[in-house]
C-alpha positions in Angstrom: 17.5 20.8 -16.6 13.6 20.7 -17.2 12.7 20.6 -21.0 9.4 20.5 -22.6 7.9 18.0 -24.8 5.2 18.3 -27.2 3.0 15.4 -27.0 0.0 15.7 -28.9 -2.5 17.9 -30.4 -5.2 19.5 -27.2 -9.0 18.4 -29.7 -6.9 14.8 -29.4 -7.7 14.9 -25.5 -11.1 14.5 -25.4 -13.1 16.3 -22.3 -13.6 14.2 -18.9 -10.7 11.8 -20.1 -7.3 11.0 -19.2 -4.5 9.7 -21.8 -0.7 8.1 -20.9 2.4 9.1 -23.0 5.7 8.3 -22.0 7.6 11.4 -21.8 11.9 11.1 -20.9 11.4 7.3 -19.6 7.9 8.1 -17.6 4.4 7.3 -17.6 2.7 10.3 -17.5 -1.0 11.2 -17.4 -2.6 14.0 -19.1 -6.2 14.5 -17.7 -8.9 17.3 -19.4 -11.2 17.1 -17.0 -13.5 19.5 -18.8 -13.7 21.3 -22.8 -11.2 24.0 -21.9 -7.2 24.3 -22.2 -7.1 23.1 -18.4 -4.9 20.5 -18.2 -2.9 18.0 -15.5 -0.3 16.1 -15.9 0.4 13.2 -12.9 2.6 10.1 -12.8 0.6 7.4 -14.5 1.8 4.4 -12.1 -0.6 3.7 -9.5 1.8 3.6 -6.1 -1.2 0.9 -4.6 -1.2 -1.8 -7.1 2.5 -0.6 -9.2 0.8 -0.9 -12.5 0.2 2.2 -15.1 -3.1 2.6 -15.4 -3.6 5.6 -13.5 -5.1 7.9 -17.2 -7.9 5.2 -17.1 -9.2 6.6 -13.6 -12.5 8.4 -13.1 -12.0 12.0 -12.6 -14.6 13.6 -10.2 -14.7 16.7 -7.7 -14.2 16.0 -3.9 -13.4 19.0 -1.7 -14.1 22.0 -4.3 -10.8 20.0 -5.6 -10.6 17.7 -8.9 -9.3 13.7 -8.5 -8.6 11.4 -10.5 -10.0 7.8 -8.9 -7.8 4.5 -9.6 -9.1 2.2 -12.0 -7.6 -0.7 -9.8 -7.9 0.2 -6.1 -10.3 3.3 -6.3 -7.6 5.8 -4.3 -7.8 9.2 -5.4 -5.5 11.5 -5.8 -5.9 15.6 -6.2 -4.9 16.4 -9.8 -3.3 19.7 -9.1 -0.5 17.9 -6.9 -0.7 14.4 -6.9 -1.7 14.0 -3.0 -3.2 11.1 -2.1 -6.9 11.4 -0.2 -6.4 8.2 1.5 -2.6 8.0 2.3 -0.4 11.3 1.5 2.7 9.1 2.0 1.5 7.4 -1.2 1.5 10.6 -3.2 2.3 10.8 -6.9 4.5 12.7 -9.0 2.8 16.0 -10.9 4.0 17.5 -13.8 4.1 21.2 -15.6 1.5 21.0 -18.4 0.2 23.7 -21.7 -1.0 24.4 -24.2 1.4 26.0 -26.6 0.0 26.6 -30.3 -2.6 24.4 -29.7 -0.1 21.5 -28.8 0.0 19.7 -25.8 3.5 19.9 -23.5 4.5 18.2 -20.8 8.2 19.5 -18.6 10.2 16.8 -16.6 
């Protein structure tokens, strides 16, 4: 059964950035790509290199779509779904995310 859990409050999420909690035993990214309640939520862990560090990446528009670029190996992967650009068989996890009473929630 999905659940949701509050992780912090939106104004802590500052715009352009990413931020890693770990929600039910995952890494999970939270990405505001701009100064709005838009939100993403994407496994944190990098498939390429295996290491969490995927909230650190470089978010940027490709395709009238929004990425997020890996700190490590530079793949990018779409923030709405968690493709991959460069190899969709290395696609990440993507989560439900809100904002609910100006907290942020993720569901696994």
């Amino acid at each position: 059964m999905s659940q949701w859990y509050p992780l912090c409050e939106l104004n802590q999420i500052l715009p352009a950035t990413g931020v890693c909690a770990m929600v039910a035993g995952k890494q999970i990214a939270i990405f505001r790509p701009q100064d709005d309640e838009q939100l993403f939520a994407l496994s944190n862990i990098d498939p390429f290199a295996e290491a969490g560090v995927l909230s650190r990446g470089i978010i940027a528009e490709h395709q009238q779509a929004l990425w997020v670029a890996s700190p490590l190996k530079k793949q990018r992967f779409r923030l709405s779904d968690g493709l991959c650009l460069e190899d969709e068989t290395r696609s990440i996890a993507s989560y439900p995310v809100r904002v609910h009473l100006g907290w942020v929630e993720v569901c696994t």
